[in-house]
C-alpha positions as CSV (number, residue, x, y, z in Angstrom):
1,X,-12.2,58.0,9.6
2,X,-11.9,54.5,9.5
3,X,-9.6,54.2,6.9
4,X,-6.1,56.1,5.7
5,X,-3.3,55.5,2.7
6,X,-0.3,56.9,3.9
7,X,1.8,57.1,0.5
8,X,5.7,58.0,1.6
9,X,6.7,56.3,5.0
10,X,9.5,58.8,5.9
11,X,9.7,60.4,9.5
12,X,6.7,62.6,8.8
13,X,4.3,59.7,6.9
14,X,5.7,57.0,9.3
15,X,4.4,58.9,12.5
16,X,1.2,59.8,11.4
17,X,0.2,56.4,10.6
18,X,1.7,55.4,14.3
19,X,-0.9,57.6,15.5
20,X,-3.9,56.3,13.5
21,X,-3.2,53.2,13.9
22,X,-2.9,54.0,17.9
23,X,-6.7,55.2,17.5
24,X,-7.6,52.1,15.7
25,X,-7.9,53.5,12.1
26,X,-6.8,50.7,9.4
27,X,-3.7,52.3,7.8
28,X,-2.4,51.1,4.4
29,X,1.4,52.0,3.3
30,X,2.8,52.9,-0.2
31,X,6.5,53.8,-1.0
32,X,8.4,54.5,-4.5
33,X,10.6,52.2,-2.2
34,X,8.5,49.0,-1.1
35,X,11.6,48.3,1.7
36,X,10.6,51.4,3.0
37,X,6.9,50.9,3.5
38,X,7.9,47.3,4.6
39,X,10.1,48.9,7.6
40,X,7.0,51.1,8.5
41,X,4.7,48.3,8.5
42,X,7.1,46.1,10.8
43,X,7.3,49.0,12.8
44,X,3.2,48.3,13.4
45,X,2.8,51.8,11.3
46,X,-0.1,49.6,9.1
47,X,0.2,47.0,6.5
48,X,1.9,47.6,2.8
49,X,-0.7,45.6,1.3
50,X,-2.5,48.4,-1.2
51,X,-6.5,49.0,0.2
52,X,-8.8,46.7,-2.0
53,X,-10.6,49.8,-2.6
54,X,-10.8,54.0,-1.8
55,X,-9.6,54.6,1.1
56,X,-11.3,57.6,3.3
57,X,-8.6,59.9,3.6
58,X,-5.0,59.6,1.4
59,X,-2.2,61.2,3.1
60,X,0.9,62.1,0.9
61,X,4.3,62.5,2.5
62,X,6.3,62.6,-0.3
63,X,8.8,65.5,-0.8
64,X,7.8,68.9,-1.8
65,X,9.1,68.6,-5.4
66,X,7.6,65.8,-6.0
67,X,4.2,65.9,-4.0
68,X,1.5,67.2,-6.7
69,X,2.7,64.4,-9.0
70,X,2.2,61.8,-6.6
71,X,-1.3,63.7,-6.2
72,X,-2.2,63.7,-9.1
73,X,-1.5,60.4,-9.7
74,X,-3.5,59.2,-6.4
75,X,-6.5,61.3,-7.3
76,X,-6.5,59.9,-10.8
77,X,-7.0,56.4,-9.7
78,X,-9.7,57.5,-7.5
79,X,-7.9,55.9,-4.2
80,X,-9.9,58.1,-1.4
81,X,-12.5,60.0,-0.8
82,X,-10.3,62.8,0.3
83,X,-6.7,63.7,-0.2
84,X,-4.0,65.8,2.0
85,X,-0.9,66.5,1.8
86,X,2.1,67.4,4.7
87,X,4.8,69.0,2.6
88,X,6.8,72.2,4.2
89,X,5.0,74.3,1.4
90,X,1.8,74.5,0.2
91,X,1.4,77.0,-2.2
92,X,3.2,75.2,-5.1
93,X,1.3,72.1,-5.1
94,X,-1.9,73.4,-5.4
95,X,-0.7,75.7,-8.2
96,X,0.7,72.7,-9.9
97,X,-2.5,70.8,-9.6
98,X,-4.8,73.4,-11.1
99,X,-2.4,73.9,-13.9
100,X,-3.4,70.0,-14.5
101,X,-7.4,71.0,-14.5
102,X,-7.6,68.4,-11.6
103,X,-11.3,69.0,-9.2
104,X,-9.5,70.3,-6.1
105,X,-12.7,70.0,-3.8
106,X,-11.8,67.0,-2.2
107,X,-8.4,68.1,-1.7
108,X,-6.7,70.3,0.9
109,X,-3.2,71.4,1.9
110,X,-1.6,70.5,5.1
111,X,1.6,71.0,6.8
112,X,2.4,69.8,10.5
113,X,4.9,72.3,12.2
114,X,7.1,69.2,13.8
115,X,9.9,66.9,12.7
116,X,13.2,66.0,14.1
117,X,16.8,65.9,12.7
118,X,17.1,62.2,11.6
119,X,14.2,61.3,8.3
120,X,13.2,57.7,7.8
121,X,10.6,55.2,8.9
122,X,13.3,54.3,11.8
123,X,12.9,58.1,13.3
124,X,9.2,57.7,13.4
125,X,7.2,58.2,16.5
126,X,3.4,58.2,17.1
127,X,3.7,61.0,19.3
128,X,5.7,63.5,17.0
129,X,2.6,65.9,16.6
130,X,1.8,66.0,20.2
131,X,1.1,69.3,21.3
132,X,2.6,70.9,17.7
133,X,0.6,73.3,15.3
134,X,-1.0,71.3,12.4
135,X,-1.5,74.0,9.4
136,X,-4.7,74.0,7.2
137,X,-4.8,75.8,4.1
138,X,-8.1,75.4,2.4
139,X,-9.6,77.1,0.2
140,X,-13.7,78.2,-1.0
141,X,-13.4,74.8,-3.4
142,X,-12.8,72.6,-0.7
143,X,-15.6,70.4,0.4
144,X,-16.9,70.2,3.9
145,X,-16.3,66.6,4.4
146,X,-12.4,66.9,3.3
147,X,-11.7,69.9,6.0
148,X,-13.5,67.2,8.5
149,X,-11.4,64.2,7.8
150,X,-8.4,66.6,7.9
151,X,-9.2,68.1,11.2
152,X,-10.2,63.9,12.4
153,X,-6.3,63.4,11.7
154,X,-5.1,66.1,13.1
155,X,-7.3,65.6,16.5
156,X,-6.2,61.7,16.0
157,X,-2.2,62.4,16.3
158,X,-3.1,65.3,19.1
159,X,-2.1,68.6,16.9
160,X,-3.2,72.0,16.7
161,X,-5.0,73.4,13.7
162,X,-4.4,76.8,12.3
163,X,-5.8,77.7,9.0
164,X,-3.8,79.8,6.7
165,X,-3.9,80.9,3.8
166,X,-1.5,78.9,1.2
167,X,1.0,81.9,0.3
168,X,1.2,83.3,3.9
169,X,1.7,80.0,5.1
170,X,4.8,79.7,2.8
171,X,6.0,82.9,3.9
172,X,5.3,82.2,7.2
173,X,7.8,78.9,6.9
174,X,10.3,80.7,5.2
175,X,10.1,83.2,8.2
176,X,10.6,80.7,11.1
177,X,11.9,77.5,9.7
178,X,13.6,77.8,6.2
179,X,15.6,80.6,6.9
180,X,16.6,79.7,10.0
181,X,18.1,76.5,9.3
182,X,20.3,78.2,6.0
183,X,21.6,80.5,9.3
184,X,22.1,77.7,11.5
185,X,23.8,75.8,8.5
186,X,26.2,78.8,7.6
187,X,27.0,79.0,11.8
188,X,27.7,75.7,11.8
189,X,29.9,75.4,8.5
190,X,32.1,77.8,10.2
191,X,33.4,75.0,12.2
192,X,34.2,72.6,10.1
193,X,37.9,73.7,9.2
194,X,38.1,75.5,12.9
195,X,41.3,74.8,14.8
196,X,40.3,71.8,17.4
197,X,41.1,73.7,20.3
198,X,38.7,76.1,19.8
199,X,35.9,73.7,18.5
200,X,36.8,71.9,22.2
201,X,35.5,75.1,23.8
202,X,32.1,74.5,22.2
203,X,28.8,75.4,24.6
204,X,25.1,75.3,24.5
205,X,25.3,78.5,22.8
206,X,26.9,77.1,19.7
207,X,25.1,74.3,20.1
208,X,21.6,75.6,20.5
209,X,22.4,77.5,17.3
210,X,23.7,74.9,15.0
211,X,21.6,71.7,16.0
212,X,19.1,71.9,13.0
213,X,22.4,72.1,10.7
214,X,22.5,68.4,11.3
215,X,19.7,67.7,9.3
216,X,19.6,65.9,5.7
217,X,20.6,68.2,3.0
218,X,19.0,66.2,0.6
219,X,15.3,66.6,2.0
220,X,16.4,70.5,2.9
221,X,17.3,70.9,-0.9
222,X,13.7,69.9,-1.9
223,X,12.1,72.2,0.7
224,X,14.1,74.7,-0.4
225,X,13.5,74.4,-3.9
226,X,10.3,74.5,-3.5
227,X,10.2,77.8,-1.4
228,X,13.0,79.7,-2.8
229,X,11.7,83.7,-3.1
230,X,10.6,84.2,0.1
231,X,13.6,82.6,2.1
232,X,16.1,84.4,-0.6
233,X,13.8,87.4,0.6
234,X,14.3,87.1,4.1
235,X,18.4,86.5,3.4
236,X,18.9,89.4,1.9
237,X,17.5,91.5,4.8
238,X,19.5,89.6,7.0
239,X,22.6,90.1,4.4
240,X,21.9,93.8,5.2
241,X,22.1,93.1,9.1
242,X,24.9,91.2,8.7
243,X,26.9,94.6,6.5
244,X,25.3,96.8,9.1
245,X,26.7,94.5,11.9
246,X,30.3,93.9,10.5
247,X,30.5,97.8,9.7
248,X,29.8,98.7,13.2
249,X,32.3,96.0,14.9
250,X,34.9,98.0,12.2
251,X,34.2,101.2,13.9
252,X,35.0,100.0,17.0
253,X,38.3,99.0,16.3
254,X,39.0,102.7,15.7
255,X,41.0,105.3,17.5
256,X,38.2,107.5,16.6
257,X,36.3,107.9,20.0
258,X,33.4,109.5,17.7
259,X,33.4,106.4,15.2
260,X,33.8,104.3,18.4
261,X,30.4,105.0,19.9
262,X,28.6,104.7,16.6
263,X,30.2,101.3,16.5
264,X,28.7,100.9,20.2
265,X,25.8,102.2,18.6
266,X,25.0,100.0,16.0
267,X,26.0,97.0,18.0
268,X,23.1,97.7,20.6
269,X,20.4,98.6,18.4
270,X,20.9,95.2,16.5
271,X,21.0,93.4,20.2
272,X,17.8,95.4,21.2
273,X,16.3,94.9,18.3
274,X,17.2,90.7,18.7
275,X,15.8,91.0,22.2
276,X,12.4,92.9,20.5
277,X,11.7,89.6,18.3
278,X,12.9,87.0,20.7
279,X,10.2,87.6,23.3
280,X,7.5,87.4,20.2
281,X,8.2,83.7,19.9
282,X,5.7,81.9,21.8
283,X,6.7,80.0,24.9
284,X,5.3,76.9,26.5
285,X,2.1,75.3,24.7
286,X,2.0,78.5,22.8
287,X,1.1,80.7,25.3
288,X,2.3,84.2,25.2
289,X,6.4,83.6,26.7
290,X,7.1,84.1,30.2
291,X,10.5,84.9,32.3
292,X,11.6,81.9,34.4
293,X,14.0,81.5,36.8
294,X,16.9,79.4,36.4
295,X,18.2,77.0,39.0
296,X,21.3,75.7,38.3
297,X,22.1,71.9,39.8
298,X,25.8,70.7,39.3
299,X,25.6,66.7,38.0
300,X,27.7,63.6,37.3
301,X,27.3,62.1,34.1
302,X,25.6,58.8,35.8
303,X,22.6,57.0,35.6
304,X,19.3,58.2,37.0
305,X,21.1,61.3,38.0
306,X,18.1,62.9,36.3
307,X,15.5,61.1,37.4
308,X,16.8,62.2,41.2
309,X,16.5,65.7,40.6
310,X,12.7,65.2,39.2
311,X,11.7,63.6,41.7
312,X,13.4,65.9,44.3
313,X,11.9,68.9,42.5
314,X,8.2,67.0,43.0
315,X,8.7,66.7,46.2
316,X,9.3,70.3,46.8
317,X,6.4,70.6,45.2
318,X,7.9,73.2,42.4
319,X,6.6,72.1,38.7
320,X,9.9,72.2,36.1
321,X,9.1,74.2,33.3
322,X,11.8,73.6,31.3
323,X,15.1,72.4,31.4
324,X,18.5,72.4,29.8
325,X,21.8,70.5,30.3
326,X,25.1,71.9,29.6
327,X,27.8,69.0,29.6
328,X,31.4,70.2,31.1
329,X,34.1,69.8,28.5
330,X,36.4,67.1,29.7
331,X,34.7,66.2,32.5
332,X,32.1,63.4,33.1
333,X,29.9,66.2,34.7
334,X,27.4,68.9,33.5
335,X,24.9,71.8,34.4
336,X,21.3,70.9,34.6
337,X,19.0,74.3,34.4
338,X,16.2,73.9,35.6
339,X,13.8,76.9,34.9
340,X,11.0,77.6,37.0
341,X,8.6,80.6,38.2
342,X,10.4,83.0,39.9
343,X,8.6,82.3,43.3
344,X,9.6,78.9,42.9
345,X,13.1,79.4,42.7
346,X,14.5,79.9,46.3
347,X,12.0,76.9,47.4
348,X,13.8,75.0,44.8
349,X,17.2,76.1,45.4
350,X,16.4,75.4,49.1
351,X,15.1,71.7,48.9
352,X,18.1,70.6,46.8
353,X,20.4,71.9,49.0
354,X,19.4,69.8,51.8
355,X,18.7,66.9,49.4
356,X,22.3,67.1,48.8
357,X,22.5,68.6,45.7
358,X,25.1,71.5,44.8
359,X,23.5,74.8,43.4
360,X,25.3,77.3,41.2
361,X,24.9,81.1,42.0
């Protein structure tokens, strides 16, 4: 691939072209708003000059609604050899497009499983795909030379493909990333009228459940709309969890000793059955999830506090595996966890003891 048109320079259009452009392809920029695709091009994301001819591969990042028009339109005018989209779901657009009698051979459905809270050109980063799965839908019509150029991209801004098919892919998404963030929405929503002393008493917990309500609802309505069945689907099973749930914290309000272990009951099958379907979810780089150990360092809220404890941890020789950082209420101090393998822990623990750190039990 030498050359791309990257036609909607949001977060997800903005990044990819960061990452072309970092392999050297020539990267051309198109917007329904040409301040848009100017702020992507000053970012060094391409040029917003239009190609002077087709273009190898045409990317459209436009939003799910409106993504088979924009298609269309592009594939019309002939303006690549090849054409891909990234919207959030992929069965739609293709439906749309052979209602339209358009060749679909030199066309295939993509959708990169990253993003971040904040949209625009501003949020873009060349490295947003790094590491993340890159979904491929094609299908027996599309040509050779399209699924190459898409899996060129996708090797160019350091994904991983999977290949789906275009309905379980959207079912898929509605499983792990549509439903979810209505969930973490109606969490989070719960708040906003709470009494300030309680809001003040706020952990990770709370927060690790509601960050993805901060996201735009305007780009979540357009997913959403585009993937309604199988997220309403998916709600109303949890709907029944949720009547299941609230009827079994009812019983155990009762004087009824009998009603109060079904109530017990009810309340640890649905925790069991939460802990079955957490340790499905893949852990780090995909692999099948592990059990760290968690080494808790008490910090001050200064600069390069951080970077201490890396290095400290490097020179113990113990590789962080992940790490989390719970900030004190009131207090310019927090809780760094730093999780590890489980032999690793008490050389950890050790070292930044006599590095003067202070370890919580």
């Amino acid at each position: 691939m030498r050359t791309a048109l990257v036609i909607g320079t949001g977060l997800i259009g903005t990044s990819a072209a960061l990452a072309l452009v970092g392999r050297g392809v020539t990267v051309h920029l198109a917007d329904h708003d040409p301040e848009q695709a100017r702020t992507a091009a000053a970012l060094g994301a391409g040029t917003d000059e239009a190609p002077e001819g087709p273009v190898d591969l045409a990317i459209v990042a436009a939003p799910p609604a409106h993504v088979a028009a924009v298609l269309a339109d592009a594939m019309r005018r002939g303006v690549a050899r090849g054409y891909i989209d990234v919207a959030s779901v992929k069965g739609g657009p293709r439906r749309e497009l052979e209602g339209w009698g358009l060749d679909l051979s030199s066309y295939i459905g993509t959708h990169p499983m990253s993003g971040r809270e904040k949209s625009g050109p501003l949020a873009a980063s060349g490295d947003l795909f790094e590491g993340r799965p890159w979904v491929l839908t094609p299908t027996r019509d599309t040509d050779t030379e399209v699924l190459n150029l898409a899996l060129e991209l996708v090797s160019h801004c350091r994904a991983v493909p999977v290949v789906m098919d275009a309905d379980a892919h959207d079912r898929a998404v509605a499983l792990v990333s549509h439903m979810p963030h209505l969930v973490s929405s109606m969490v989070a929503a719960r708040l906003e009228h709470a009494e300030e002393a309680a809001v003040r008493l706020c952990g990770q917990g709370i927060r690790d459940v509601t960050r993805i309500a901060a996201s735009d609802p305007g780009m979540w309505i357009d997913i959403l709309s585009a993937n309604p069945g199988p997220v309403a689907d998916l709600l109303t099973d949890v709907a029944g969890d949720l009547e299941e749930t609230v009827r079994a914290l009812r019983a155990l309000q009762s004087a009824d000793e009998v009603k109060r272990g079904e109530g017990t009951s009810g309340i640890e099958n649905m925790l069991r059955r939460g802990n079955a379907g957490q340790v499905r979810v893949p852990g780090k780089h995909g692999s099948a999830p592990r059990v760290y150990e968690v080494v808790a360092v008490l910090i001050d809220d200064q600069p390069g506090q951080l970077a201490r404890i890396f290095a400290d941890a490097g020179r113990a020789g113990v590789n962080i595996e992940d790490v989390r950082i719970e900030h004190a209420t009131g207090q310019q101090a927090g809780l760094v966890q730093l999780m590890v393998e489980p032999s690793a822990a008490p050389v950890l623990a050790a070292s930044l003891r006599e590095r003067g750190w202070a370890i919580r039990q």
